[in-house]
Kinemage of the C-alpha trace (Angstrom):
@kinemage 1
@onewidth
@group {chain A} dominant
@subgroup {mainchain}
@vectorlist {calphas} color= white
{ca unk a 1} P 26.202 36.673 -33.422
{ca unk a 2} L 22.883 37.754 -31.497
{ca unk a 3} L 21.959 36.766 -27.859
{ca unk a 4} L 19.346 34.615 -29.230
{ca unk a 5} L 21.076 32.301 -32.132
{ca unk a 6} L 23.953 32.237 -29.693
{ca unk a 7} L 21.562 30.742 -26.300
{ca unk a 8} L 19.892 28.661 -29.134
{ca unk a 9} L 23.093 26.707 -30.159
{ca unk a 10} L 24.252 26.236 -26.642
{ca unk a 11} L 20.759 24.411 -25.801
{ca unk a 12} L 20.954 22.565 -28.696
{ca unk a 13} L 24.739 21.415 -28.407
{ca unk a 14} L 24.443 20.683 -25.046
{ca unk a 15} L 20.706 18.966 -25.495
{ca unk a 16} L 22.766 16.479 -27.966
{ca unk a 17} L 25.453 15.790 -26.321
{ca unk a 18} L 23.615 15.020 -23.141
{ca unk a 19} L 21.301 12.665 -24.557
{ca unk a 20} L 23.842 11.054 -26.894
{ca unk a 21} L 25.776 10.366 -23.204
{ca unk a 22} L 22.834 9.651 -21.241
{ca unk a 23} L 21.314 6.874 -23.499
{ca unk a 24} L 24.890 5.279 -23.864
{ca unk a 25} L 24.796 4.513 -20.045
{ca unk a 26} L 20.799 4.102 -19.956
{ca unk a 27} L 20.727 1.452 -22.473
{ca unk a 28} L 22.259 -0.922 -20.941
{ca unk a 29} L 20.174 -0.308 -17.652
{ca unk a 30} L 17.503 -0.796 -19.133
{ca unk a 31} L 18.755 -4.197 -20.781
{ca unk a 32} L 19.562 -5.449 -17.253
{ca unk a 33} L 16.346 -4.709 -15.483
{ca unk a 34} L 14.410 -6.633 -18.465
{ca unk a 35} L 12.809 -3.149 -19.430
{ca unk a 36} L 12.031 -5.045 -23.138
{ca unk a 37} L 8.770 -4.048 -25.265
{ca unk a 38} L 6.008 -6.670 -25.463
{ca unk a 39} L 5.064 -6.741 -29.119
{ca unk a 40} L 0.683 -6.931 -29.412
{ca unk a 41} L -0.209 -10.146 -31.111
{ca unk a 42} L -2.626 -8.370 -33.460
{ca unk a 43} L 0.576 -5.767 -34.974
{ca unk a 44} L 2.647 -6.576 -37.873
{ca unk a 45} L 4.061 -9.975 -37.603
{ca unk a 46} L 7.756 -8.366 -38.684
{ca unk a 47} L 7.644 -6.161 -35.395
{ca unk a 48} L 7.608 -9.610 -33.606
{ca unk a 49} L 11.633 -9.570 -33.753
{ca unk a 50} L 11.387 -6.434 -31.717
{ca unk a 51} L 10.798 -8.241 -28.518
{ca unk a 52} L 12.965 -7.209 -26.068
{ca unk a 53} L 14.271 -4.037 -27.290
{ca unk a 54} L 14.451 -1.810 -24.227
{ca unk a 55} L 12.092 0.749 -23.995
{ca unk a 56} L 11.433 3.872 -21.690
{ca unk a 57} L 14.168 5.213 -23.825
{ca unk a 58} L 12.771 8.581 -23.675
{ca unk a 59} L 14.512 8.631 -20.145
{ca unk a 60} L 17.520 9.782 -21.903
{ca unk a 61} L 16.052 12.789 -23.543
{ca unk a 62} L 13.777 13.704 -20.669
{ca unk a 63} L 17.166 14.346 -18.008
{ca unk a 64} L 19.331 16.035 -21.060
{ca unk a 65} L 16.572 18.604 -21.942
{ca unk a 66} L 15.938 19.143 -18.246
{ca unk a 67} L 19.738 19.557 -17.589
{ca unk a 68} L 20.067 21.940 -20.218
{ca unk a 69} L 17.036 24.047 -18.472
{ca unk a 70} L 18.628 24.247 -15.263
{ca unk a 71} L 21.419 25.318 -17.042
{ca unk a 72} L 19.893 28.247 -18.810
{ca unk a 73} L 17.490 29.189 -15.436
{ca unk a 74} L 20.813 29.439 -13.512
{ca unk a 75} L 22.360 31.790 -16.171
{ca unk a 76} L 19.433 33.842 -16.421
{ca unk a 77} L 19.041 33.983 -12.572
{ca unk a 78} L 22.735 35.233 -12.497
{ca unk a 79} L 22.132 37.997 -14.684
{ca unk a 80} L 18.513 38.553 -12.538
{ca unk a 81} L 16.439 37.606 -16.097
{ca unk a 82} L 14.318 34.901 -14.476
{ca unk a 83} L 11.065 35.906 -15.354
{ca unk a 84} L 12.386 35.167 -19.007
{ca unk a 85} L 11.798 31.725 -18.180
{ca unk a 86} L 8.291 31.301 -17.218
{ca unk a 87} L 6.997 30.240 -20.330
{ca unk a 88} L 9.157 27.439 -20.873
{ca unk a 89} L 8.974 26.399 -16.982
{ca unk a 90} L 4.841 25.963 -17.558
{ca unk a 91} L 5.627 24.172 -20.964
{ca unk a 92} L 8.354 21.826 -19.464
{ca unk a 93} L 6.008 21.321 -16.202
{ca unk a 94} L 2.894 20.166 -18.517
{ca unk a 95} L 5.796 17.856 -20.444
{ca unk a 96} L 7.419 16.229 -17.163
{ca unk a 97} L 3.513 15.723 -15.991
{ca unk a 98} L 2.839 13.967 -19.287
{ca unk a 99} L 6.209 11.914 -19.154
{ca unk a 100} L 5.246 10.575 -15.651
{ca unk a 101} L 2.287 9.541 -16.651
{ca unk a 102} L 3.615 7.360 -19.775
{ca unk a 103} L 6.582 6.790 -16.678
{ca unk a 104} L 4.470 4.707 -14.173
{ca unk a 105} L 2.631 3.648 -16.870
{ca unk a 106} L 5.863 1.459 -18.490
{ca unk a 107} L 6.817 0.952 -15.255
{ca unk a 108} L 3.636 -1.278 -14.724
{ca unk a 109} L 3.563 -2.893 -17.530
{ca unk a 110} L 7.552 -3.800 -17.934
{ca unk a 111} L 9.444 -4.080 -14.739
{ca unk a 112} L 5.805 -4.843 -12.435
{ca unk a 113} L 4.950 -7.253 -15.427
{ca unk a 114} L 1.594 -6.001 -14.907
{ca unk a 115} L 0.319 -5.901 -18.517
{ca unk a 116} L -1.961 -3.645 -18.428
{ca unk a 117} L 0.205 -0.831 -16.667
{ca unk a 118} L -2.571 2.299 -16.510
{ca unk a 119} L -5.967 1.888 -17.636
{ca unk a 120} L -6.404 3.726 -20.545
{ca unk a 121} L -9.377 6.217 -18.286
{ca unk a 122} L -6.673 6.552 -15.523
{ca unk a 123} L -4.264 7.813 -18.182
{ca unk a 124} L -6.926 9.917 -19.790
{ca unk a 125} L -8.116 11.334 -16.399
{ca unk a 126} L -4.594 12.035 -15.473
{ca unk a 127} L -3.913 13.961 -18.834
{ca unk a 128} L -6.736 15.762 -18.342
{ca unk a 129} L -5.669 17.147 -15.041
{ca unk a 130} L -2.141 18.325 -16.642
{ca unk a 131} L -4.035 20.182 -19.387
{ca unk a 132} L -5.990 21.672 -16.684
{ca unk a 133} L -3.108 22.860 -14.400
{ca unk a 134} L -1.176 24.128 -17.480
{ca unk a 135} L -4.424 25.964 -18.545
{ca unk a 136} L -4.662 27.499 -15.374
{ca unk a 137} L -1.428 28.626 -14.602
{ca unk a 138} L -1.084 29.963 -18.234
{ca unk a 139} L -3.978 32.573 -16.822
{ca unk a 140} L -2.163 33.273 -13.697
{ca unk a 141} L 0.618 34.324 -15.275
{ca unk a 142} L -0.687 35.939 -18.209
{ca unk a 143} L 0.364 33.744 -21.029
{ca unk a 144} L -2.597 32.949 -22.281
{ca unk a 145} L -5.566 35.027 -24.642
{ca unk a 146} L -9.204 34.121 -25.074
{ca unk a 147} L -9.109 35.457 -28.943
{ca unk a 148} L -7.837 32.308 -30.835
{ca unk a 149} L -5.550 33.682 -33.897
{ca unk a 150} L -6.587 31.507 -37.294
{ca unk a 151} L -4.033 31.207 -39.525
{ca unk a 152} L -3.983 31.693 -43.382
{ca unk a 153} L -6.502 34.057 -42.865
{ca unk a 154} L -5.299 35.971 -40.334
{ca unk a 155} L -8.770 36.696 -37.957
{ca unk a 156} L -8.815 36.177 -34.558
{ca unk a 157} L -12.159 35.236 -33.057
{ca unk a 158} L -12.866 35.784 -29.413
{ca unk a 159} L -13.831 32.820 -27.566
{ca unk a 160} L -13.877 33.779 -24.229
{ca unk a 161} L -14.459 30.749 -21.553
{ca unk a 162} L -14.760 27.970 -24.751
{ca unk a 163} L -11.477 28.775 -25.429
{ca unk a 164} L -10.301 27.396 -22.027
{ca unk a 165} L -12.365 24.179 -22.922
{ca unk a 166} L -10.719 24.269 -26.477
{ca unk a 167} L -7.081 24.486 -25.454
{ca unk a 168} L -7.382 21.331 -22.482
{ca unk a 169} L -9.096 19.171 -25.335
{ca unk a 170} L -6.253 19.979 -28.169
{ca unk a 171} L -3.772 19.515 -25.243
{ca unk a 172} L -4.780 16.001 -24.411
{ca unk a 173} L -4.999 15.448 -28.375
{ca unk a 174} L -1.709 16.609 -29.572
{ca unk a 175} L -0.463 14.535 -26.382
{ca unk a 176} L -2.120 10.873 -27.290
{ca unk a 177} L -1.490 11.888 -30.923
{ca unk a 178} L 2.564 11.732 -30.426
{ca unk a 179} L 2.004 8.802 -28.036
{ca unk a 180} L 0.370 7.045 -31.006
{ca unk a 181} L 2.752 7.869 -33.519
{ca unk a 182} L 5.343 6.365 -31.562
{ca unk a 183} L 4.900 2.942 -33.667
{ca unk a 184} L 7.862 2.606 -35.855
{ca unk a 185} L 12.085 2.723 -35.700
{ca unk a 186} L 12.381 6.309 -35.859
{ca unk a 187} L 9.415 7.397 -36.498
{ca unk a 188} L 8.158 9.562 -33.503
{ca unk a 189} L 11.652 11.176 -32.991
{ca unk a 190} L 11.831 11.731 -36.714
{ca unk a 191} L 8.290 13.774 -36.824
{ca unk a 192} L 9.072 15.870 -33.600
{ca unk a 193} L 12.544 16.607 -35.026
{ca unk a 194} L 10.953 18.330 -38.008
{ca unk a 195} L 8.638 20.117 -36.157
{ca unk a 196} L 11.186 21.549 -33.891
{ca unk a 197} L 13.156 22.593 -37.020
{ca unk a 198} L 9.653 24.270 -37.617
{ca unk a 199} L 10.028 26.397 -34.514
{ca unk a 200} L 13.668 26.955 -35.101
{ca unk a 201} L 12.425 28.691 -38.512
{ca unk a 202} L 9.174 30.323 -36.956
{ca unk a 203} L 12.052 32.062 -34.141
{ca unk a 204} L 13.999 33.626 -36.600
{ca unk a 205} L 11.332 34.342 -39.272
{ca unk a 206} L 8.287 35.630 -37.882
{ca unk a 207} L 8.169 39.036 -35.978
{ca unk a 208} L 4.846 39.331 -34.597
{ca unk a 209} L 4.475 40.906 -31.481
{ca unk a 210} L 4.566 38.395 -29.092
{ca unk a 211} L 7.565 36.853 -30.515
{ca unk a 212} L 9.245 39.749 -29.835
{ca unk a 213} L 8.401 39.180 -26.140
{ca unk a 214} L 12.104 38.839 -24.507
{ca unk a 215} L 10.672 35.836 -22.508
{ca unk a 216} L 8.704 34.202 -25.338
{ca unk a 217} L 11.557 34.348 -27.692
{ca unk a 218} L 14.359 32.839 -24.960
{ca unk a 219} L 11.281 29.935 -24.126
{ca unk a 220} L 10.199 29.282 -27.736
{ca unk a 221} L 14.110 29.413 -28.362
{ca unk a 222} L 14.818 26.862 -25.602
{ca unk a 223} L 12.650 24.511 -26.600
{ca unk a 224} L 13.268 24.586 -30.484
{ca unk a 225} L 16.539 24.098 -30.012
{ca unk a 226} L 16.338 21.315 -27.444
{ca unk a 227} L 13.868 19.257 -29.410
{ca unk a 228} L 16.273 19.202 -32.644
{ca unk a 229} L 19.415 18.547 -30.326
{ca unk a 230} L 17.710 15.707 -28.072
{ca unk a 231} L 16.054 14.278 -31.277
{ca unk a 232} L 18.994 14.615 -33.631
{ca unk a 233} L 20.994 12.085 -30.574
{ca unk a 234} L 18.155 9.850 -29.622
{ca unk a 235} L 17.842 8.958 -33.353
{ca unk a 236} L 21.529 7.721 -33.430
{ca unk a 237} L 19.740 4.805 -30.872
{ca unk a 238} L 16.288 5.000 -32.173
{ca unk a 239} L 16.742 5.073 -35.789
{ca unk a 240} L 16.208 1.165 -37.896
{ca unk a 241} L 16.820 -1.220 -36.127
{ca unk a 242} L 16.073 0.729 -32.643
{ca unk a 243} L 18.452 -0.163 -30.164
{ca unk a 244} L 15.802 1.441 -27.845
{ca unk a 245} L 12.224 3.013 -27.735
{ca unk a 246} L 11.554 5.914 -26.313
{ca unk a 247} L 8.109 4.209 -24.755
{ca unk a 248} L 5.173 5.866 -23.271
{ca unk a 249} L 7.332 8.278 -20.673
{ca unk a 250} L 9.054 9.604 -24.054
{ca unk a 251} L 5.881 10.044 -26.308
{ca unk a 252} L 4.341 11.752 -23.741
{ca unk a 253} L 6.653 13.769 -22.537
{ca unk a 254} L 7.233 14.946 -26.668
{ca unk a 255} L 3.794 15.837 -26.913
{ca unk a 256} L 3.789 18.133 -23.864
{ca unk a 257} L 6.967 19.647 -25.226
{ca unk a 258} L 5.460 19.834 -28.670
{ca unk a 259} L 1.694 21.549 -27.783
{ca unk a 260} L 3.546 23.894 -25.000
{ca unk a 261} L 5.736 25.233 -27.634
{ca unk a 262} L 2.515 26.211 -29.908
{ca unk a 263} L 1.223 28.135 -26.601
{ca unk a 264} L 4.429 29.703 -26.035
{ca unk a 265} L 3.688 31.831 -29.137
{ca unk a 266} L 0.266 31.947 -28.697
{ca unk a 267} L -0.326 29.935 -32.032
{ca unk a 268} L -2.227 26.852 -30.815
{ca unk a 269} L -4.023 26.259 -34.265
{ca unk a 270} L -0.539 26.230 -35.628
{ca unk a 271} L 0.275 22.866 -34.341
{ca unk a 272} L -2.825 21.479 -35.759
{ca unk a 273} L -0.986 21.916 -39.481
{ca unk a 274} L 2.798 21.416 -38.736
{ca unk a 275} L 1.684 17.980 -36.645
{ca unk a 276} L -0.827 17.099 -38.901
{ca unk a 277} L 0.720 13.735 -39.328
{ca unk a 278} L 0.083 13.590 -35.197
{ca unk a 279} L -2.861 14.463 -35.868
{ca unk a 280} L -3.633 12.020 -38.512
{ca unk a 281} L -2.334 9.012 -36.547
{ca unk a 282} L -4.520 9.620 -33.890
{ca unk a 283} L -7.704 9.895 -36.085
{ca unk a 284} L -7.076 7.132 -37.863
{ca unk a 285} L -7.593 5.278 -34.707
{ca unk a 286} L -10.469 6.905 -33.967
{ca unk a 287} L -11.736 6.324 -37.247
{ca unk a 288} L -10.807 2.794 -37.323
{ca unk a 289} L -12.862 2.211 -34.236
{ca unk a 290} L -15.759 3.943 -34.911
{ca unk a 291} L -16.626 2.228 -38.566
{ca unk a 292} L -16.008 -1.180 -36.844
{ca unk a 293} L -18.340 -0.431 -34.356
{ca unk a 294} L -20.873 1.130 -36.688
{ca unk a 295} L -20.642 -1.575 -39.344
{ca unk a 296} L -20.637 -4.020 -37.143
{ca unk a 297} L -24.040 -3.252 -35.415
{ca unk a 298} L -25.920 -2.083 -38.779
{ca unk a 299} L -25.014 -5.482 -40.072
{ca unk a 300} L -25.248 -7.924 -36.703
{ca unk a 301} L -21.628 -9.725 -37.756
{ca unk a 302} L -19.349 -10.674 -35.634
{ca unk a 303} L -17.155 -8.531 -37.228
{ca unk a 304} L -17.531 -4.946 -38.657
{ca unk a 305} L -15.584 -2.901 -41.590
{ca unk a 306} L -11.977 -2.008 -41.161
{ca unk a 307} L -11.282 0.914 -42.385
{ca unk a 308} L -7.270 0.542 -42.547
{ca unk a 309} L -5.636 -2.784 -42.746
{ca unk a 310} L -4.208 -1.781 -39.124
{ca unk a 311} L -4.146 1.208 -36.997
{ca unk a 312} L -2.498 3.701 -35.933
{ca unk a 313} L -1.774 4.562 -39.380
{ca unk a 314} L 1.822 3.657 -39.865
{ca unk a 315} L 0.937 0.240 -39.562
{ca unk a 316} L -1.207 0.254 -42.066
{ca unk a 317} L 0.844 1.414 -44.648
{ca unk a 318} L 3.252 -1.431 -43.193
{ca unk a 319} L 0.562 -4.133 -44.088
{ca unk a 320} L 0.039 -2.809 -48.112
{ca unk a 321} L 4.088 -3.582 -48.043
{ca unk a 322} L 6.423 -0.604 -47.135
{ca unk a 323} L 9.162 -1.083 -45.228
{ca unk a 324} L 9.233 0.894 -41.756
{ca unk a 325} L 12.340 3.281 -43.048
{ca unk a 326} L 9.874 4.098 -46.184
{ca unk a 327} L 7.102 4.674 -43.791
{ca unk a 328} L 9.423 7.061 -41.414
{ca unk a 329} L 11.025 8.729 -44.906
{ca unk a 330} L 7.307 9.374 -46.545
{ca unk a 331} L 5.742 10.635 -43.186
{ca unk a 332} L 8.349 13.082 -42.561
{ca unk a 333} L 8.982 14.283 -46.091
{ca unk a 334} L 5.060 15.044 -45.214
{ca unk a 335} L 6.109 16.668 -42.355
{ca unk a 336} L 8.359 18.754 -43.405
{ca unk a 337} L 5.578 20.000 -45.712
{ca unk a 338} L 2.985 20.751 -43.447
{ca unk a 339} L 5.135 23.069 -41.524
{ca unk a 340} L 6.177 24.799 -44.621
{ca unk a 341} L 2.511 25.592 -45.278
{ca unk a 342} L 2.012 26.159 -41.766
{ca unk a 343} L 5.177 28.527 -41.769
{ca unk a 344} L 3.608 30.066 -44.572
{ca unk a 345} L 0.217 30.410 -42.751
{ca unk a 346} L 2.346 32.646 -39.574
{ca unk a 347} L 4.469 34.429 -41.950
{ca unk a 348} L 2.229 36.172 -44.769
């Protein structure tokens, strides 16, 4: 067995078992400090039974992926292979930064009982820093290239300072994009699963240059492997009926993980395909908003066109009658075939 398949199922063992643990003792915390999720008025009356499941969930998985880092760093340090790490310290920096934010948000909001917890331009500001810092510590440390690689068709095109621009806006994206996927039983940890089963393939598959890099393959490793461990336990809690959300400090926290890991390997546009359901989530939102608004002033009602029945998208398909398990089941069935075309788009 190689050095890499055999580091890869010791993160993701031990990335399982620690959240599987942590959660079983967090749970209950979170039960006693009334940490329960408000359900909106305006969502799908059957989510309305939901009130009170504990949320911040996301907790769990946070501490078990961060245990099995320090676990690896101290290995590596041992055996004087630190620098191996720096990829996956930047990525899991830009995801603690993004769980903190969703952190203090929930925090507000559930044990304050301040509804509004952040305001959604704090949040947006704060994001926006992250992306920044990661951005600019990629360059320091030489992670990072100006020529964005295009899958499919295999040209790179030279951006030079746009790119910079480019990769803080698709940071913040893929970010709120997880955070607003996080809607359903399941359905957030079910999505990121796949994708890290994505990178798990991509690892051992693809043999470009870079991912040849000792210290991109133990990072990109790390991470694959601790997303389908830590997702694989939370879903024994989070899967229909949740026992517990993973809330705004898990969402976020994913999406850092998730957009990190597409940097990692240099592949940014790559995570525009494999989390295309992310993606789609998010711009149905967008979407949603923007026709209401539109319709609404071209014809001066007090109401404009709604585009979906409800947004984010999940909840739409919830209002034309499908249960939340066929929602989770369809969306990552989708999943799963986005990243085999995107697999297909990094391998050939």
């Amino acid at each position: 067995m190689n050095r890499t398949l055999t580091e890869f199922l010791i993160v993701g063992v031990s990335s399982f078992v620690l959240t599987a643990i942590l959660s079983h003792f967090i749970i209950p915390i979170l039960i006693a400090k009334k940490a329960g999720q408000p359900i909106r008025a305006e969502g799908p009356k059957s989510h309305f039974s939901k009130a009170g499941t504990p949320t911040m969930g996301g907790i769990a998985f946070i501490f078990a992926i961060l245990l099995a880092a320090l676990g690896m760093v101290i290995y590596y340090a041992v055996r004087g292979e630190q620098n191996r790490f720096i990829p996956l310290g930047l990525t899991l920096a830009l995801a603690v930064f993004n769980g903190a934010i969703g952190f203090f948000d929930d925090y507000r909001k559930l044990l304050k009982k301040q509804n509004e917890g952040l305001k959604a331009w704090q949040k947006f500001a704060l994001q926006v820093v992250a992306a920044i810092a990661y951005v600019v510590l990629l360059v320091r440390f030489g992670g990072i290239d100006t020529a964005l690689h295009i899958p499919f068709i295999d040209k790179t095109v030279e951006l030079g300072v746009v790119y910079y621009i480019f990769a803080v806006i698709l940071i913040v994206g893929v970010v709120n994009s997880v955070n607003l996927t996080d809607g359903l039983d399941g359905l957030a940890s079910s999505v990121t699963l796949t994708v890290g089963l994505f990178f798990a393939v991509v690892l051992f598959t693809v043999k470009t240059p870079i991912m040849e890099s000792e210290g991109v393959k133990a990072s990109f490793s790390f991470v694959a492997s601790a997303l389908i461990g830590a997702m694989t336990a939370f879903l024994i809690y989070n899967h229909h009926p949740a026992k517990v959300f993973m809330g705004d400090t898990g969402s976020l926290f994913l999406g850092g993980m998730v957009v990190g890991s597409a940097f990692i390997i240099d592949e940014p546009m790559i995570i525009v395909v494999a989390g295309g359901v992310f993606i789609f989530e998010a711009l149905s939102v967008m979407l949603q908003v923007a026709v209401f608004k539109v319709t609404k002033k071209i014809t001066r009602k007090k109401e404009g066109f709604r585009l979906f029945k409800c947004a984010p998208a999940h909840h739409h398909f919830e209002a034309c009658g499908w249960s939340e398990v066929k929602v989770v089941s369809v969306f990552s069935v989708i999943t799963f075939l986005l990243c085999a075309l995107a697999w297909v788009g990094l391998y050939f």
